[in-house]
C-alpha positions in Angstrom: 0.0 0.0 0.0 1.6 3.1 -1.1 0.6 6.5 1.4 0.1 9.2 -0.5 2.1 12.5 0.4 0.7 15.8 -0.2 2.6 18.8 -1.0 0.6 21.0 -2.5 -3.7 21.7 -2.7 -5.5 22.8 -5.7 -8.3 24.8 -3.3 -11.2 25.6 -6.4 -13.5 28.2 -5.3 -16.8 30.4 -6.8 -17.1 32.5 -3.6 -20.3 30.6 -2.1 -20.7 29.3 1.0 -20.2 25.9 -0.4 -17.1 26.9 -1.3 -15.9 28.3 2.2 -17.0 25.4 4.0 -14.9 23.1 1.6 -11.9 26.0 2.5 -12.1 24.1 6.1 -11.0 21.0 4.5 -8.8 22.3 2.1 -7.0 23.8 5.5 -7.3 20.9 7.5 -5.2 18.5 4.8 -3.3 21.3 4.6 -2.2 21.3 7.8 -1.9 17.5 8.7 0.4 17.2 6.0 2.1 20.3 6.3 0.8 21.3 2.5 0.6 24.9 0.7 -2.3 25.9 -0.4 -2.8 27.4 -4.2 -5.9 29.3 -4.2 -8.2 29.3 -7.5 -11.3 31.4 -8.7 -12.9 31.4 -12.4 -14.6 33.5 -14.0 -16.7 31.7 -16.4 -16.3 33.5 -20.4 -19.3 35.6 -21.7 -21.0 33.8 -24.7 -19.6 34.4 -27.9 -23.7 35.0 -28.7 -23.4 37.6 -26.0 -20.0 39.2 -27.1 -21.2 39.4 -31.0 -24.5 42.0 -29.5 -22.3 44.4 -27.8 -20.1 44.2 -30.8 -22.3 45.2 -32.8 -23.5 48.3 -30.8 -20.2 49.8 -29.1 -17.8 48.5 -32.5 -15.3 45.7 -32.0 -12.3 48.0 -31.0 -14.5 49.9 -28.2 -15.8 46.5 -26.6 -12.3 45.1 -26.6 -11.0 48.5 -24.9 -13.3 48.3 -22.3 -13.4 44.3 -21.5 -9.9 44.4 -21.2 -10.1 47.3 -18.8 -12.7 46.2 -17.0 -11.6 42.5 -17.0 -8.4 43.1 -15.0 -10.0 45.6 -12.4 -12.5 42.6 -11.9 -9.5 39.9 -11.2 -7.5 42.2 -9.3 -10.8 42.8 -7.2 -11.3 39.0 -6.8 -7.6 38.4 -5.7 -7.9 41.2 -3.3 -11.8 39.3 -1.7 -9.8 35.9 -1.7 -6.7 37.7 0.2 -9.0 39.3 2.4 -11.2 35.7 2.9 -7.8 34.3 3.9 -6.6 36.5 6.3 -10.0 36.5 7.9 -10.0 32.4 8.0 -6.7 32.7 9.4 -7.9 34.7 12.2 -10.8 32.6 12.9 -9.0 29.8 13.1 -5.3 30.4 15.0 -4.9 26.3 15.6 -4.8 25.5 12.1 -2.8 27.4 10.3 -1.8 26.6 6.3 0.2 28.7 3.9 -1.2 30.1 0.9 1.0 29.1 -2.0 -0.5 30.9 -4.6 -3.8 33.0 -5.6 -5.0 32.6 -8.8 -7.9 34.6 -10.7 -8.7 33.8 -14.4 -11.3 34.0 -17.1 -12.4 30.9 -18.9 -14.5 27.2 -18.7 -14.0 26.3 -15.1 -13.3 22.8 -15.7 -10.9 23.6 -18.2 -8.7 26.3 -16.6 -9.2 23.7 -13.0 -7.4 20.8 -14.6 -4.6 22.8 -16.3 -3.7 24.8 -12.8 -3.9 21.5 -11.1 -1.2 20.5 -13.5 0.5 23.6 -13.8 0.8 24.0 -10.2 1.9 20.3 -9.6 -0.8 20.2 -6.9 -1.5 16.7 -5.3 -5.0 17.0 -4.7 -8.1 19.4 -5.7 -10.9 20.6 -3.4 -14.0 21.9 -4.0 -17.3 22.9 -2.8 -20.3 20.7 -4.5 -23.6 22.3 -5.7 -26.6 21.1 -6.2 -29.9 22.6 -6.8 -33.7 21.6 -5.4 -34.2 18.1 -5.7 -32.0 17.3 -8.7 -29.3 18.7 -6.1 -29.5 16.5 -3.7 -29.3 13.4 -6.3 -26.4 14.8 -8.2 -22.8 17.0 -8.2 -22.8 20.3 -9.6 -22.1 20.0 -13.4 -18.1 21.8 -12.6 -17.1 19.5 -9.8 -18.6 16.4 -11.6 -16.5 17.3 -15.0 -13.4 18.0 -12.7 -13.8 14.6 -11.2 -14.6 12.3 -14.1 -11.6 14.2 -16.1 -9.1 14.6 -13.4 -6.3 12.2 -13.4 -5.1 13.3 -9.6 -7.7 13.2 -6.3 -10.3 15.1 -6.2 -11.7 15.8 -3.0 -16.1 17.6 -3.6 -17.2 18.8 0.1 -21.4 19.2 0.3 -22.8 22.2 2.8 -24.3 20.3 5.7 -28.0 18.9 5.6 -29.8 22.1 5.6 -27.4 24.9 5.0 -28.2 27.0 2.3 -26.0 28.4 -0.5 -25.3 31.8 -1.0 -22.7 34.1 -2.8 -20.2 35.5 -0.1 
């Protein structure tokens, strides 16, 4: 039987509850096995449908001024909310401390950009927050942790809100 040793934690979040309560497990490994953390948000792409309207009233150089603009005042916003979130979860919780490797905001398909960090990175394990929705939730994985576990060829590790907790945007 080989033990596994981990290093280094792919910690996916989307800034829910969900996702802070699987932060508590992403901490706890972290700190039985002395591991860093690497922190990751996505922002999922707008629809090329989407893109192609506002193209068409603003003009193509306009709308790519202003999303590029606007897109890195949004990720440096996010990285500044998932510093914060850490320092706060550090204070919270003095006994278990964990080092943050790395924080890590990008736009694209969640699943995608999850896999290629978790290789990137060289992390030994991903976790994530689960959601489900109503009934269907309760059967079944949200569609993004599902994908990243049937595609990812390293642990993946999908924490559920307790029985009766309900999911919110932080």
């Amino acid at each position: 039987m080989i033990i596994p040793e981990i290093k280094k934690i792919l910690y996916a979040t989307d800034l829910s509850e969900n996702a802070r309560h699987a932060f508590g497990y992403a901490m706890s490994i972290a700190n039985r096995y002395g591991a860093g953390i690497t922190i990751l948000h996505v922002l999922q792409e707008m629809s090329p449908f989407r893109d192609s309207l506002i193209v068409n009233i603003l003009g193509e150089d306009k709308w790519t001024s202003l999303r590029k603009e606007n897109e890195q005042k949004i990720l440096d916003m996010l990285k500044g909310r998932l510093e914060t979130f850490c320092e706060d979860v550090s204070k919270e919780l003095p006994a278990c401390p964990f080092i943050t490797d790395e924080i890590i905001v990008k736009i694209g398909n969640p699943v995608d950009v999850i896999l290629d960090e978790l290789e990137r990175t060289h992390c030994d394990v991903v976790v994530m927050g689960a959601h489900g929705h109503g009934v269907i939730g309760e059967a079944f994985l949200g569609s993004v942790s599902r994908r990243v576990l049937r595609r990812s060829h390293k642990p993946v590790m999908v924490v559920r809100l307790p029985k009766g907790t309900e999911t919110q945007v932080r």
